[in-house]
C-alpha positions in Angstrom: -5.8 -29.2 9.3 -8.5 -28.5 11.9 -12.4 -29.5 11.4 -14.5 -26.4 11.4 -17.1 -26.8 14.0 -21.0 -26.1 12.3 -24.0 -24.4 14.0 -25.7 -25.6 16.3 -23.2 -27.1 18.1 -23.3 -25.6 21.6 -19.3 -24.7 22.0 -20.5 -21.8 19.5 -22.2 -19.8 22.3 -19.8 -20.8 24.9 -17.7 -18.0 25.7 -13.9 -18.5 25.5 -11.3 -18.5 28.3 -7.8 -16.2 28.1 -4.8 -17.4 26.8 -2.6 -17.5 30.4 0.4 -18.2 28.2 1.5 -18.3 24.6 3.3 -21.6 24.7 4.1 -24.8 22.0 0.4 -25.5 22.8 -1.2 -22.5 21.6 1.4 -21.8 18.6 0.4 -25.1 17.4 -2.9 -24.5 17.1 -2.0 -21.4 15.4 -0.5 -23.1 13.0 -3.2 -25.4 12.7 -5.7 -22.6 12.4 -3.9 -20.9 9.9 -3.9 -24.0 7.7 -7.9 -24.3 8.2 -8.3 -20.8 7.5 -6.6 -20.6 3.8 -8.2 -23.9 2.8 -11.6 -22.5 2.8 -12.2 -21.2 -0.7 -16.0 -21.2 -1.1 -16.1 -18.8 -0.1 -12.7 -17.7 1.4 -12.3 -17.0 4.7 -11.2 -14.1 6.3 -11.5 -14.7 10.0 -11.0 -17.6 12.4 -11.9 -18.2 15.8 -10.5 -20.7 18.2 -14.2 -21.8 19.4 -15.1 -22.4 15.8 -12.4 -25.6 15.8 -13.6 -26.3 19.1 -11.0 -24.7 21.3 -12.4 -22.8 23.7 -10.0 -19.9 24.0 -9.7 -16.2 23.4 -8.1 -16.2 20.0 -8.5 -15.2 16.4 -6.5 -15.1 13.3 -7.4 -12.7 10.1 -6.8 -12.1 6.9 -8.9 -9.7 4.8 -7.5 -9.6 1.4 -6.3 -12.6 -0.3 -2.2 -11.3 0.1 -2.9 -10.4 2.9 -0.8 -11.8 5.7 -2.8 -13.3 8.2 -2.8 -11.2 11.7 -2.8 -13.0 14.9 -5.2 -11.6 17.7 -5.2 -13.1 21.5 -6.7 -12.1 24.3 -8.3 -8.6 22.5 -10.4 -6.4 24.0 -12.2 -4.1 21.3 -13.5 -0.5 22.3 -15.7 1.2 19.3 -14.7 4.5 17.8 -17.3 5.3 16.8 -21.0 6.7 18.2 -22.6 5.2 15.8 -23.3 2.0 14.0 -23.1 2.2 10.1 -24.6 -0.1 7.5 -26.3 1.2 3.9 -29.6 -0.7 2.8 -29.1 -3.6 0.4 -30.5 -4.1 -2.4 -30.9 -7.8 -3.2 -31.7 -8.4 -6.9 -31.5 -11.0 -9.6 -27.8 -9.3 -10.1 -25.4 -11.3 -9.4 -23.5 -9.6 -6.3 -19.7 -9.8 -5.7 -18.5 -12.4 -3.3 -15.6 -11.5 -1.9 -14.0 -13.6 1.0 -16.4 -13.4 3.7 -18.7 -10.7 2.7 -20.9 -9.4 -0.3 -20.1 -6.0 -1.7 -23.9 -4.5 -2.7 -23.7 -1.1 -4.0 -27.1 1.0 -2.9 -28.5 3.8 -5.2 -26.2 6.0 -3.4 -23.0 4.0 -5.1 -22.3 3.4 -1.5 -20.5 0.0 -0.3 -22.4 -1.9 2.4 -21.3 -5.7 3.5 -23.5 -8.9 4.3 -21.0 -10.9 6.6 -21.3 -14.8 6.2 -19.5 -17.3 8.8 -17.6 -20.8 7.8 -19.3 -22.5 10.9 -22.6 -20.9 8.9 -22.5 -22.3 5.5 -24.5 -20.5 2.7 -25.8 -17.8 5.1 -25.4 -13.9 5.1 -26.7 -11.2 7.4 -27.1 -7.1 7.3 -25.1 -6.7 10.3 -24.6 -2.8 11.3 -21.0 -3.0 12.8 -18.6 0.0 14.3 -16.5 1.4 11.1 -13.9 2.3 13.5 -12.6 0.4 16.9 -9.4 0.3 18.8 -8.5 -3.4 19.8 -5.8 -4.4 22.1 -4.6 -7.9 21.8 -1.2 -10.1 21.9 0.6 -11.4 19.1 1.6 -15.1 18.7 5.0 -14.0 19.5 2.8 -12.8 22.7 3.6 -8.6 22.4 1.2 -6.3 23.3 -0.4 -4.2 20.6 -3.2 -1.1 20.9 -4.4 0.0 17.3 -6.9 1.3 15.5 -8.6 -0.5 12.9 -11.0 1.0 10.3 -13.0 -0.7 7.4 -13.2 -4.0 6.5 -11.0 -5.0 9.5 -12.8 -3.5 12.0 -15.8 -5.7 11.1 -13.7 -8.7 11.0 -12.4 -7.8 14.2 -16.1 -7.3 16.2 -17.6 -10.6 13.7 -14.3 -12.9 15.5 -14.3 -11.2 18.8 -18.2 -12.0 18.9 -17.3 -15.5 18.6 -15.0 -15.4 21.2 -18.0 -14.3 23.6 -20.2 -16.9 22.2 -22.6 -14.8 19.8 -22.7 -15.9 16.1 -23.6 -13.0 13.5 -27.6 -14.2 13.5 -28.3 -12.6 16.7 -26.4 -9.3 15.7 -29.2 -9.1 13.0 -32.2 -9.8 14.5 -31.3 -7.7 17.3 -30.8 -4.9 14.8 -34.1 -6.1 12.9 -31.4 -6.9 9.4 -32.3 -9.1 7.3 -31.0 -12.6 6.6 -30.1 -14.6 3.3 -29.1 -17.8 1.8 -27.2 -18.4 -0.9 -27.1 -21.1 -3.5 -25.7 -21.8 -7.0 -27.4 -21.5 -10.6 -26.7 -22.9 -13.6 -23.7 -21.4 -14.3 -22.3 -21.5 -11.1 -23.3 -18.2 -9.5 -23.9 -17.2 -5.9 -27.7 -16.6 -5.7 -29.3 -15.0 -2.8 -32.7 -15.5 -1.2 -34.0 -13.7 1.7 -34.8 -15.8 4.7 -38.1 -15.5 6.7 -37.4 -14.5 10.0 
């Protein structure tokens, strides 16, 4: 299993290089990532880049759903769908909010679902991040075939949160360049995910 490399360390805004060949090498690591990846339970992890175990190459696994089967993405290129960028404003009360993998479920007074994304290299913090609900991404498999599809939802924000990682940006800067706001969480007494807003 693969140590998962923490923020600040600078091979988190290093961009990654393309995979020239799907070889032993790179199906390894693969492997290896996809080990890492299902061993992180608090909270689970939906999405792994290469940088974040300190390889710098253009590769990603996900998995979004906890049966889901995890999805191997190299080289992509992601083109958004989508004119516009969609998020719904949180509301952040003493509640206790849903964790789910990667991402808190907050339902706004319009009952509609908006996500804070979190990051295993950033433990215990969230973000508003406004993302594309629809992109097209064209990638390789790990059995290296060429794939062009269009991914909606949840995915799709996995998809732009990993492929940010692979050009060196970590979900922070997606907020403050879109003037979110930022949270950490901690446990009460009983155990539950907390969340406190962080001054920016």
């Amino acid at each position: 299993m693969l140590k998962i490399i923490a923020a600040p360390n600078p091979i988190l805004s290093q961009s990654a290089r393309l995979v020239l060949r799907v070889d032993e090498r790179i199906l390894g690591l693969i492997k290896e990532m996809k080990k890492t990846l299902l061993s992180a339970k608090d909270p689970e992890g939906v999405g792994l880049a290469a940088p974040q175990v300190g390889k710098l190459l253009s590769l990603f696994i996900a998995k979004p759903k906890p049966k889901s089967s995890i999805q191997v993405f190299i080289n992509p290129k992601v083109i958004a769908n989508e004119k516009h960028l969609t998020t719904n404003r949180l509301e952040v009360s003493g509640k206790k909010l849903g964790v789910s993998s990667q991402k808190l479920e907050v339902r706004s007074q319009k009952s509609k679902v908006s996500k804070l994304e979190g990051c295993l290299s950033l433990q215990n913090i969230w973000g508003e991040v406004k993302r594309n609900p629809q992109i097209t991404a064209s990638y390789l498999d790990g059995r290296e075939n060429s794939h062009t599809k269009v991914f909606k939802g949840f995915m799709a924000t996995i998809i732009q949160h990993e492929t940010d990682h692979l050009n060196g940006i970590l979900f922070p800067k997606r907020v403050l360049e879109q003037n979110g706001k930022l949270y950490k969480s901690k446990k009460n007494e009983k155990g539950e995910d907390i969340f406190e807003e962080i001054e920016v």
